[in-house]
C-alpha positions as CSV (number, residue, x, y, z in Angstrom):
1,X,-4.7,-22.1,-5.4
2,X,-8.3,-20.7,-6.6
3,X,-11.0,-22.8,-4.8
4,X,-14.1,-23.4,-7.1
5,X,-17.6,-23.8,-5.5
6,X,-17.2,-27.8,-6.0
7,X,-14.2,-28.0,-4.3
8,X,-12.9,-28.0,-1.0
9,X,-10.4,-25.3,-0.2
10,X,-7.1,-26.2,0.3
11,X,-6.9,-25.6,4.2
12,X,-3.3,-27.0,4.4
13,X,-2.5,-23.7,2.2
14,X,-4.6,-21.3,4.1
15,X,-3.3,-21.9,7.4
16,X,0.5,-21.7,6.4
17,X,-0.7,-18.5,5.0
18,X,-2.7,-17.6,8.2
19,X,0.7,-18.4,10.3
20,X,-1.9,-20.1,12.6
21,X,-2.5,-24.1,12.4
22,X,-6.4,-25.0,13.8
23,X,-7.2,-27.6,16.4
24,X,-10.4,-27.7,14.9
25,X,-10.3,-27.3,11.3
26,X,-14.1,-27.3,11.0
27,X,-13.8,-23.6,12.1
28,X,-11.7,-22.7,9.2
29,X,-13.6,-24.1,6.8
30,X,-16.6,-22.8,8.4
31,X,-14.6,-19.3,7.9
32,X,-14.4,-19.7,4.3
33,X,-17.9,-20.8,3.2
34,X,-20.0,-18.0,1.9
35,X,-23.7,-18.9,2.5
36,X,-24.5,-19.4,-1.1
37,X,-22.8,-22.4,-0.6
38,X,-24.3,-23.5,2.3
39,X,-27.9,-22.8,0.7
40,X,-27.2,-24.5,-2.3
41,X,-26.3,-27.5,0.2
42,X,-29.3,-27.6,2.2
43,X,-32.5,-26.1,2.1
44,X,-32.3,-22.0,2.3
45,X,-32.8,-20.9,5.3
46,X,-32.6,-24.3,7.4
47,X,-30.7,-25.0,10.6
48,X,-28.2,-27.1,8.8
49,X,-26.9,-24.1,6.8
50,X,-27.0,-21.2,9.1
51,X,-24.4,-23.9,10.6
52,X,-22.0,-24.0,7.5
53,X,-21.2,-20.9,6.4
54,X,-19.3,-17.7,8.3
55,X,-21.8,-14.7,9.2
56,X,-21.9,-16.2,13.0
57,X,-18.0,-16.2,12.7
58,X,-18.0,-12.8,10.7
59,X,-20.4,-11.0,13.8
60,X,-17.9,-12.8,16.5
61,X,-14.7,-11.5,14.4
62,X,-16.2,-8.0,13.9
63,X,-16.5,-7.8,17.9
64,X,-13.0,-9.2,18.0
65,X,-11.3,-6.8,16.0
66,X,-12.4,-3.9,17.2
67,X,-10.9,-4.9,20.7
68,X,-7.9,-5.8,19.8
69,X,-7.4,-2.4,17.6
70,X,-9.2,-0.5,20.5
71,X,-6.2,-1.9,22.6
72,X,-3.6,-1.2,20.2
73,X,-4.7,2.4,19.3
74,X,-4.6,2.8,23.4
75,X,-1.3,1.6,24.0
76,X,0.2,3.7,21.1
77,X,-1.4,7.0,21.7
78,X,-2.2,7.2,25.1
79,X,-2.7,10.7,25.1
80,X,-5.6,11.2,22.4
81,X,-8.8,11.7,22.7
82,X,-11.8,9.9,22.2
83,X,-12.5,11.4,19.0
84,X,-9.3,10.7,18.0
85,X,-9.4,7.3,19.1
86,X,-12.6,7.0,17.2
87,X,-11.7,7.7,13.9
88,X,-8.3,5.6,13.9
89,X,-10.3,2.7,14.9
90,X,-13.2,3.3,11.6
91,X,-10.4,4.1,9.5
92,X,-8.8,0.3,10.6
93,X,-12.0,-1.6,11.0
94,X,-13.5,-0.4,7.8
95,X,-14.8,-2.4,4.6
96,X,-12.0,-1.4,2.4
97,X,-9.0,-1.8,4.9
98,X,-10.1,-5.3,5.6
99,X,-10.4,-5.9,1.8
100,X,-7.5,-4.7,1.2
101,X,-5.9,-6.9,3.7
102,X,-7.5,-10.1,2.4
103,X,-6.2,-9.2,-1.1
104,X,-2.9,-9.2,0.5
105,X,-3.2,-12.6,2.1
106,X,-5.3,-13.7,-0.6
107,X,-8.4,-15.2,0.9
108,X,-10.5,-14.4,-1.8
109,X,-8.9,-17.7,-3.7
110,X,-9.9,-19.9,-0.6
111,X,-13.8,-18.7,-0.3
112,X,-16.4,-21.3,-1.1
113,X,-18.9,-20.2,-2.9
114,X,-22.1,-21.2,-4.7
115,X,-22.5,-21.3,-8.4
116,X,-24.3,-17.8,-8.9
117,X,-22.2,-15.9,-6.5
118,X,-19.1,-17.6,-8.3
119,X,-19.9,-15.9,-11.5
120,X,-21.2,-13.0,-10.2
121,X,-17.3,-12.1,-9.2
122,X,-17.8,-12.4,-5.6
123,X,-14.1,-12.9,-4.6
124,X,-13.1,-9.7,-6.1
125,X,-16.2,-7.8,-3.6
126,X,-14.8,-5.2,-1.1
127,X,-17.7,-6.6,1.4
128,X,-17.3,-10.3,0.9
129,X,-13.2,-10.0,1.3
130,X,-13.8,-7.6,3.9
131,X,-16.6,-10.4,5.7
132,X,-13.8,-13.4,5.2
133,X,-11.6,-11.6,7.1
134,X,-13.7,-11.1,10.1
135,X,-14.7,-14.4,10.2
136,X,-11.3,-16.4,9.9
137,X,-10.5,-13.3,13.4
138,X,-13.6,-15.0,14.7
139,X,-12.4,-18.5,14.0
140,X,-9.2,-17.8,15.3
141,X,-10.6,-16.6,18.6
142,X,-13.1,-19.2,18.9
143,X,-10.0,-21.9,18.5
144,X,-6.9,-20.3,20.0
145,X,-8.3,-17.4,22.3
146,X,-7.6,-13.9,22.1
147,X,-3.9,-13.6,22.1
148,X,-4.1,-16.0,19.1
149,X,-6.4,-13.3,17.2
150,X,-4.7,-10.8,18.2
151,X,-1.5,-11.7,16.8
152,X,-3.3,-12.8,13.5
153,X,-4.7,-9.1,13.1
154,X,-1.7,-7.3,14.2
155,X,0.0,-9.3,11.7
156,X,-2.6,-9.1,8.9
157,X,-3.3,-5.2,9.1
158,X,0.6,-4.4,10.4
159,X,1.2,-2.1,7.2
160,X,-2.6,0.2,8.3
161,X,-1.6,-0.4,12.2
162,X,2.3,1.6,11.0
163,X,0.7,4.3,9.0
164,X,-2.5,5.5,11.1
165,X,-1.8,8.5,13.5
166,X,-4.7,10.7,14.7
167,X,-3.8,13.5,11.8
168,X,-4.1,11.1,8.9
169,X,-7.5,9.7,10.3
170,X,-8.8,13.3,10.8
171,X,-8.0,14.1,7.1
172,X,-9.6,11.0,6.4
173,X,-12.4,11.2,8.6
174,X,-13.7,14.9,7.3
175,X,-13.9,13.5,3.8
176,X,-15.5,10.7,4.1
177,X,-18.4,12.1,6.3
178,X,-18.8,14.3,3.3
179,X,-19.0,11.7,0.5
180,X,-21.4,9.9,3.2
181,X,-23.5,12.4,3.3
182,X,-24.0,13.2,-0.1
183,X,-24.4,10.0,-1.3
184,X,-27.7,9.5,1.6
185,X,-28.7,13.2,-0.2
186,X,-28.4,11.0,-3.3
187,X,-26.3,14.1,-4.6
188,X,-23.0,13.9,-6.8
189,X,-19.6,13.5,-5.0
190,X,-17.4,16.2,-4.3
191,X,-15.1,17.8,-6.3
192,X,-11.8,19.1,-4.9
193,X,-9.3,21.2,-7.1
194,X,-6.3,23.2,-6.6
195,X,-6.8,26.4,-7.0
196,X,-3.7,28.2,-6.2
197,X,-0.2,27.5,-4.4
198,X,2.0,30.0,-2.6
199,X,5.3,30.2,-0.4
200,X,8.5,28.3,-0.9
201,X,9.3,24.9,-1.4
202,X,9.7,24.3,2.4
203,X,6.6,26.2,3.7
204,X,4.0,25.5,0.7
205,X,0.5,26.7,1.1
206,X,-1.9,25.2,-1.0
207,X,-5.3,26.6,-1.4
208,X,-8.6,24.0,-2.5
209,X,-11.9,25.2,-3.7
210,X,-14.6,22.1,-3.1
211,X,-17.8,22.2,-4.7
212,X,-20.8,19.8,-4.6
213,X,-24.0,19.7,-5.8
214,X,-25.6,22.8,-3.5
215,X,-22.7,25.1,-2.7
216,X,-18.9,25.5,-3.0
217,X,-15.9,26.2,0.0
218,X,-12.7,27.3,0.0
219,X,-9.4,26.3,2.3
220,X,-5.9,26.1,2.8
221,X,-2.8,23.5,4.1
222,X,0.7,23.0,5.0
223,X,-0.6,20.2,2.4
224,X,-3.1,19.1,0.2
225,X,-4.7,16.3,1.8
226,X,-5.1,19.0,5.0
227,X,-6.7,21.6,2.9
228,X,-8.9,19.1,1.5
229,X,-9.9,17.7,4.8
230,X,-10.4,21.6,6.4
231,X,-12.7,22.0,3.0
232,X,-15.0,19.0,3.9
233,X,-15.3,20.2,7.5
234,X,-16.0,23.8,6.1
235,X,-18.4,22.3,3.9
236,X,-20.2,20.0,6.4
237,X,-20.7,22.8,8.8
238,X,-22.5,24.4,6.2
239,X,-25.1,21.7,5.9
240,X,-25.9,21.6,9.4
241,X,-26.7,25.0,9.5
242,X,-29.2,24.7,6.3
């Protein structure tokens, strides 16, 4: 069902959804109300509303999930390193895993919202689906303890939990620094293109040139995504060195 911001959502729905039925039900809805709602309720900025809608929920949930992937990551690669450990856990916790995850469950059609972020699209918003998602972890906690969150998340992220490995988050990691960093520089994004390809079918070598707006970097992989990744190290060691 699509929840509108005059309607209740349908809670019955959600939790069969959620595979987790509340004691207090006050939390869930509480989870699911965007404080645009809650100020259009009561007076912005009162008591009242900071007590209807889900940022408390969405800072307890943030806290929440990062232990419980923290725990995970540890118990499944027990032999990385920090670093390692690190970037797994930003690649899981981020903005667009979580939204991507709520699209899934679809919790975007149970968020209560007020009228003008309704029509301003705000259940198709990376942050907001990302922000409901932490907030129904936080609920979950708050109502059923840890184990009870924990079994939500594992469930709710199981396909990002299967495919993350310390290789794949490297890759990622390099990449995204990069993009970061040029978008703070206020600089266009990189561009990465394959410049030439060598050896046979079973040992391929790929070679990448990356430019961006101040310079330009060549490298090689086994693969492409690890030739790009080895380019935006290359490239970010540059920077610090300028």
């Amino acid at each position: 069902m699509k929840n509108n911001e005059d309607q209740a959502p349908d809670l019955d729905d959600l939790e069969k959804i959620l595979n987790y039925e509340f004691r207090d039900r006050a939390r869930l809805e509480r989870a699911v109300t965007h404080r645009s709602w809650a100020h259009e309720q009561v007076a912005p900025g009162a008591e009242e509303a900071r007590r209807l809608h889900n940022e408390a929920l969405e800072f307890l949930g943030d806290s929440v999930l990062g232990l419980v992937v923290a725990d995970r990551l540890c118990r499944v690669y027990p032999s990385s390193t920090e670093g390692e450990l690190s970037r797994m856990k930003h690649r899981l916790v981020s903005a667009p895993t979580l939204a991507k995850a709520s699209v899934r469950l679809n919790l975007g059609d149970f968020l209560r919202f007020g009228r003008g972020e309704e029509k301003s699209g705000g259940r198709r918003k990376d942050a907001l689906l990302a922000d409901v998602f932490e907030a129904i972890a936080g609920a979950i906690f708050l109502d059923g303890g840890l184990m009870a969150a924990a079994s939500f998340i594992e469930r709710a992220l199981l396909e990002e939990l299967e495919q993350v490995n310390p290789v794949a988050a490297a890759e990622a990691d390099y990449k995204t620094m990069l993009q970061e960093r040029l978008q703070a520089e206020r600089k266009s994004g990189p561009r990465y293109t394959v410049v030439e390809t060598a050896g046979p079918p079973h040992k391929r070598v790929f070679q990448i040139e990356l430019t961006w707006d101040g310079g330009s970097v060549r490298a090689e992989g086994r693969s492409i995504k690890t030739a790009e990744a080895e380019a935006a190290r290359q490239a970010l060691e540059i920077m610090r060195k300028k």
